[in-house]
C-alpha positions in Angstrom: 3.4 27.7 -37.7 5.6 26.6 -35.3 4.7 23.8 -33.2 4.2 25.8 -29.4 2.0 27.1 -31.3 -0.7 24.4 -32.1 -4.2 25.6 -31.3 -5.3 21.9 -31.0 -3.8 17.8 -30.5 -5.7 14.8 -31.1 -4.6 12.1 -29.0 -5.4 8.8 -29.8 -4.2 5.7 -28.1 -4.2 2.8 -30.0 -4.3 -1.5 -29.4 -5.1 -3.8 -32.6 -7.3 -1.4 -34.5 -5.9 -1.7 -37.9 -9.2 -1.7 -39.5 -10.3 1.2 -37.9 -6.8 3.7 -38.4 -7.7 4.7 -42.1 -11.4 6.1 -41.9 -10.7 7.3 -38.6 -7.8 9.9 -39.5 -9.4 10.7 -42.8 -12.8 11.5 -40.5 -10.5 13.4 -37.9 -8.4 14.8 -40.7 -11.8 16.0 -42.5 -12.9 17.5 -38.8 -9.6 19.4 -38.4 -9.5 21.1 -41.5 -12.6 22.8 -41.5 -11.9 24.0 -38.4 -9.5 25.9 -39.8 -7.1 25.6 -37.3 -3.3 24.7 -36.6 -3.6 21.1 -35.3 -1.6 17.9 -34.9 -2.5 14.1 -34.8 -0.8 12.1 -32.0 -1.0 8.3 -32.1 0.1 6.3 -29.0 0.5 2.3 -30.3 0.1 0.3 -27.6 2.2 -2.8 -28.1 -0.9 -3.7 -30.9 0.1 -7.5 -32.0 -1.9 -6.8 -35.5 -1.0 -4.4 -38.4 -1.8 -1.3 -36.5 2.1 -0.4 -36.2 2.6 -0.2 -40.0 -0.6 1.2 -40.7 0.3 4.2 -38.1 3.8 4.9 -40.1 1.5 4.8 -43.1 -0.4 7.6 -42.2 2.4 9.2 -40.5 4.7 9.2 -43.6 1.8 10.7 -46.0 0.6 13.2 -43.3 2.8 16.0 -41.7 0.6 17.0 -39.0 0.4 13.1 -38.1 3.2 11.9 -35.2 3.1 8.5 -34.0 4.5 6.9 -30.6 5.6 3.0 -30.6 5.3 1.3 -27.6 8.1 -1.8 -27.1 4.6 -3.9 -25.8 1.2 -3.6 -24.7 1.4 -1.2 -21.3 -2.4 -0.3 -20.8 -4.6 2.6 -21.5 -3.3 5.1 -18.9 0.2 4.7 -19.4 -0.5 5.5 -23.8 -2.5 8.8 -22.6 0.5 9.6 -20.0 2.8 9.2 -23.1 0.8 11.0 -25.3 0.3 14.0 -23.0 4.2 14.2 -22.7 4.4 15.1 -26.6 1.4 16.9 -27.3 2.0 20.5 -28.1 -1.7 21.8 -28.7 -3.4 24.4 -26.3 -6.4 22.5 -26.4 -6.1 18.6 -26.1 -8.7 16.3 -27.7 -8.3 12.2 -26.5 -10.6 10.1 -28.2 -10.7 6.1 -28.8 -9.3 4.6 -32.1 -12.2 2.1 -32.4 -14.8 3.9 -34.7 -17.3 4.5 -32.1 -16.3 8.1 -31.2 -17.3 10.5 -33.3 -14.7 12.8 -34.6 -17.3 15.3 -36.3 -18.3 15.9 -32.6 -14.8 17.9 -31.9 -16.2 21.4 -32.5 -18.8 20.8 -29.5 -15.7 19.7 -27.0 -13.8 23.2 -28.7 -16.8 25.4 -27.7 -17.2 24.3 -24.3 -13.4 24.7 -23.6 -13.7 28.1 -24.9 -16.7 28.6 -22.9 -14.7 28.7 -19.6 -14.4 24.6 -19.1 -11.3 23.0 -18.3 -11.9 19.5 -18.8 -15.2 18.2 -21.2 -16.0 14.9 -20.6 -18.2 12.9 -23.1 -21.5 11.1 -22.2 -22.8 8.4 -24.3 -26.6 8.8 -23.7 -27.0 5.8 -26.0 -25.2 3.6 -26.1 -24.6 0.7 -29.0 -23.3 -1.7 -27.0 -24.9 -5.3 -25.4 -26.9 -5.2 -22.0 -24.4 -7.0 -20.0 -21.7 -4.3 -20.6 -23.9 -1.1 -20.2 -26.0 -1.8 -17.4 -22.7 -2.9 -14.8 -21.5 1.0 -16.5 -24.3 2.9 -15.2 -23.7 1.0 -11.9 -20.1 1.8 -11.5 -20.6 5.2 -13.0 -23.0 6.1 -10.4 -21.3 4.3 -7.3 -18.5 6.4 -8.8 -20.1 9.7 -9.0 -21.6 9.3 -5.5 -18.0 8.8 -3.9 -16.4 11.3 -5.7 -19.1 13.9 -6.0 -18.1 14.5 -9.5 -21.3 15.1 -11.6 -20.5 13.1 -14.5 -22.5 10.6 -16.3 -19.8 8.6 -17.7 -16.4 8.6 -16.7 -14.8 5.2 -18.7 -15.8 7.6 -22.0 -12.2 8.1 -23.9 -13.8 10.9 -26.1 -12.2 14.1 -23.4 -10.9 17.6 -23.8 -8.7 19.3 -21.8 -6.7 22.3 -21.7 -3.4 21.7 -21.9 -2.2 23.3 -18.4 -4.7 20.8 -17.2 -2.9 17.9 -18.5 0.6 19.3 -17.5 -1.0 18.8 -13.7 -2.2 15.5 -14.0 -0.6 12.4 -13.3 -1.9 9.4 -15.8 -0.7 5.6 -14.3 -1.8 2.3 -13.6 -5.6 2.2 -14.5 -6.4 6.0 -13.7 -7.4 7.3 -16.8 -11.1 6.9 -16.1 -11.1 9.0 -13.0 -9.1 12.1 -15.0 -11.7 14.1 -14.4 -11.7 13.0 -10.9 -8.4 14.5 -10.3 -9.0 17.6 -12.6 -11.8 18.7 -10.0 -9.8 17.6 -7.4 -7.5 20.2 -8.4 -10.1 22.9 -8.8 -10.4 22.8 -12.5 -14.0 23.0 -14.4 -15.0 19.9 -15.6 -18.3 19.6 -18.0 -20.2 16.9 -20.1 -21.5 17.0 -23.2 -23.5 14.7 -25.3 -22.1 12.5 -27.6 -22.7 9.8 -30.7 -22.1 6.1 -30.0 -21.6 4.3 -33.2 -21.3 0.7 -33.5 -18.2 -0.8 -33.4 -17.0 -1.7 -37.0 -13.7 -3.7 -37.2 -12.0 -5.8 -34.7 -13.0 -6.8 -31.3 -14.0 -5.2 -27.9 -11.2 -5.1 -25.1 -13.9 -5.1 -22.6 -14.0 -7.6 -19.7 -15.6 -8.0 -16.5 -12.2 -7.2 -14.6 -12.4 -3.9 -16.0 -15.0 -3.1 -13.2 -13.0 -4.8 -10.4 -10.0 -3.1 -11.4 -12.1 0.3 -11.7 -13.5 0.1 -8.2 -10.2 -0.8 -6.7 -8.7 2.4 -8.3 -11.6 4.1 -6.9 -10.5 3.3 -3.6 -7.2 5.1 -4.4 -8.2 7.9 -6.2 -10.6 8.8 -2.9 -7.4 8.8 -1.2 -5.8 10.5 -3.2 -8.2 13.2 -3.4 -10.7 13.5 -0.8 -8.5 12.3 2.0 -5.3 12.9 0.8 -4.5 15.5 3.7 -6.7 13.4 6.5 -6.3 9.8 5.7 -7.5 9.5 9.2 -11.2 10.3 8.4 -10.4 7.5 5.2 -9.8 4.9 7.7 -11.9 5.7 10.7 -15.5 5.6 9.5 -14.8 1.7 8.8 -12.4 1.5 11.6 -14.6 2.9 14.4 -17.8 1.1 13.0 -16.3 -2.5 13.5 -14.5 -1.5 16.8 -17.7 -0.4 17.9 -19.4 -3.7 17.1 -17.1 -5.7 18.4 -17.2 -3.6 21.9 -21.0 -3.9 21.4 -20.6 -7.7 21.5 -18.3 -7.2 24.0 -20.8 -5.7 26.6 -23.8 -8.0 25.9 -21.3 -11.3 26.6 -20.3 -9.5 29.8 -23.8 -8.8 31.5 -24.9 -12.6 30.5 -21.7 -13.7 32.2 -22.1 -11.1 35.1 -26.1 -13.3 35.7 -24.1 -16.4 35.6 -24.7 -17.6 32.2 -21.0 -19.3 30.4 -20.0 -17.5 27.4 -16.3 -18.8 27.0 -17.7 -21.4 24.7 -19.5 -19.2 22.7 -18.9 -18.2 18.9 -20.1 -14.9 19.4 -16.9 -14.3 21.9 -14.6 -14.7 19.3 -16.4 -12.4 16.9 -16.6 -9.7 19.3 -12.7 -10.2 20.1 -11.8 -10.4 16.4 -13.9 -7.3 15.5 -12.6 -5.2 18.3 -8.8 -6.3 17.2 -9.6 -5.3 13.8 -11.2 -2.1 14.5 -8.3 -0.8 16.4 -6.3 -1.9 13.6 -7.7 -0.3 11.1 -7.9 3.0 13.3 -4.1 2.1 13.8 -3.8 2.2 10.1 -5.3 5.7 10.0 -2.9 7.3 12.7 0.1 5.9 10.6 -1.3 7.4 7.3 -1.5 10.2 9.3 1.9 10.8 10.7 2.9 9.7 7.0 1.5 12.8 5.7 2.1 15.5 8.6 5.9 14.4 8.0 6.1 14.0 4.0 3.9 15.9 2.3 5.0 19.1 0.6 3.5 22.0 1.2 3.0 22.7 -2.5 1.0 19.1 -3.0 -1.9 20.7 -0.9 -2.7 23.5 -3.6 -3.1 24.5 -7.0 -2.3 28.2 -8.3 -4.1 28.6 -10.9 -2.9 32.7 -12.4 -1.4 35.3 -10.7 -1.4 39.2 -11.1 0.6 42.1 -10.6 4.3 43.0 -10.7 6.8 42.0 -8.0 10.1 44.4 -8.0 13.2 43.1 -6.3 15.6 44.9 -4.8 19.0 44.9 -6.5 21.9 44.0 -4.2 22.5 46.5 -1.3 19.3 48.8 -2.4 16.4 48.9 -0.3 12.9 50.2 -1.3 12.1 53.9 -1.6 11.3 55.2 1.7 13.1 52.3 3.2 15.9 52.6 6.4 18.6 50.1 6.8 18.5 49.5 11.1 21.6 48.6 12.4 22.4 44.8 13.2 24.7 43.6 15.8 26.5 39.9 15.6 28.7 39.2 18.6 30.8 42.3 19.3 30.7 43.6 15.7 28.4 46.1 15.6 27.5 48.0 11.9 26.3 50.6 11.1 24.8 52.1 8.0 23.4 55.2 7.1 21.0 56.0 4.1 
């Protein structure tokens, strides 16, 4: 079958996981066939520094439907799905983690929701095998995150997704934005679901987690809701924060005045320079705002603002010097030259 034609892509980014390569694609390989579907496996090697590389050309030699990306060195997460989404050929597009701890038996379920009418199928690890001090700070930035964002989902750092591939063709993976995908899926207007899945322990090699993960997370955050929520009115971004610390510092302000209007000193005073410094910053954060503004009034496509997602019906056009049926030519003048045309 030729390749546009692939009902379905694995992609699977991968980072010193040699261990885990060989029962994961026989356990995805095992998933696909019984499917019963065209299919390919795309690996993304991340700069590993172990012997993921040659284990990857293994299976890539000894499997056809196996295709495997090199990068020169370790780039991230995001930029390995951004890659990966740039080769994939399936209609349906299955991302999953190469550590063991996804499931790949669970594929079917991400399948049937896509064919249900979702776009993007997100998966939730209700239990989790992992220690304390990594899953509690994730259900705290997973709900800070679905508060902001309004996305219902229950885990967003989960790698095990499906999306439709004209999904994916929309989305724009960098920096560390792979975790708020869904983010910009709905942002877009496409359906995005959860579904329950397995959480096995990890088996071989070590986790890449790390409390910076979460810093980094929430300073994406702070983009993404610019990219999304106040992409178009970057003003309303910046003036909730703006306007609340111009208004205390105005607040201060005021009280200093009427205690120096009774004749009490306040040029000495602490509390004068916080109420000066608050008001400066206020009005530059508001400043901020305006700029971002005019930014966006000025630069901003009309085509960034929207997503088409079908369209129907025939549009005929006119061949050169034919009008409509029941159409009449009216007669146009340019300077002197006036011409006429009758139908």
């Amino acid at each position: 079958m030729p390749i546009d034609e692939l009902e379905l892509s694995i992609l699977v980014p991968v980072y010193n996981e040699a261990g885990s390569l060989p029962q994961l694609h026989q356990e995805i390989t095992s998933t696909c066939a019984q499917l019963g579907r065209s299919y390919e496996i795309v690996y993304v090697d991340d700069g590993s520094r172990d012997d993921s590389a040659a284990v990857l050309d293994q299976l890539a030699d000894a499997d056809p439907h196996c295709f495997v990306l090199h990068f020169r060195r370790n780039f991230g997460k995001s930029p390995a799905l951004a890659a990966g989404f740039e080769h994939v050929r399936g209609a349906i597009v299955v991302t999953l983690d190469a550590d063991l701890q996804d499931d790949p038996s669970l594929i079917p379920i991400f399948l049937e929701r896509i064919e249900a009418g979702a776009d993007v199928v997100s998966g939730w690890k209700q239990k989790r095998n992992d220690p304390l001090e990594k899953t509690l700070p994730s259900r705290l930035f997973n709900a800070v995150v679905r508060k902001l964002t309004g996305v219902e989902l229950r885990d967003f750092n989960s790698g095990f997704k499906a999306y439709r591939s004209e999904c994916i063709r929309e989305l724009r993976v960098y920096g560390g934005f792979h975790r708020y995908l869904p983010v910009f899926a709905h942002d877009r207007g496409f359906k995005v679901e959860e579904v329950v899945v397995q959480h096995r322990a990890r088996q071989h090699g070590q986790s890449k987690f790390g409390s910076r993960r979460y810093i980094d997370g929430l300073l994406d955050l702070t983009t993404v809701l610019l990219l999304t929520r106040f992409r178009t009115q970057p003003l309303h971004f910046f003036g909730v924060p703006g306007l609340f610390v111009l208004c205390a510092g105005l607040l201060i302000l005021t009280y200093l005045t009427v205690l120096w209007c009774l004749g009490e000193p306040v040029g000495t005073r602490p509390l004068l320079t916080l109420g000066v410094l608050l008001t400066i910053t206020g009005v530059q954060i508001l400043c901020v705002g305006l700029v971002a503004e005019v930014v966006v009034r000025t630069t901003l496509g009309r085509k960034e603002v929207f997503a088409i997602r079908s369209t129907r019906g025939e549009r005929s056009v006119p061949a050169a010097g034919q009008l409509p049926s029941g159409a009449q030519r009216v007669s146009s003048q340019v300077g002197p030259h006036v011409e006429h045309t009758r139908e």
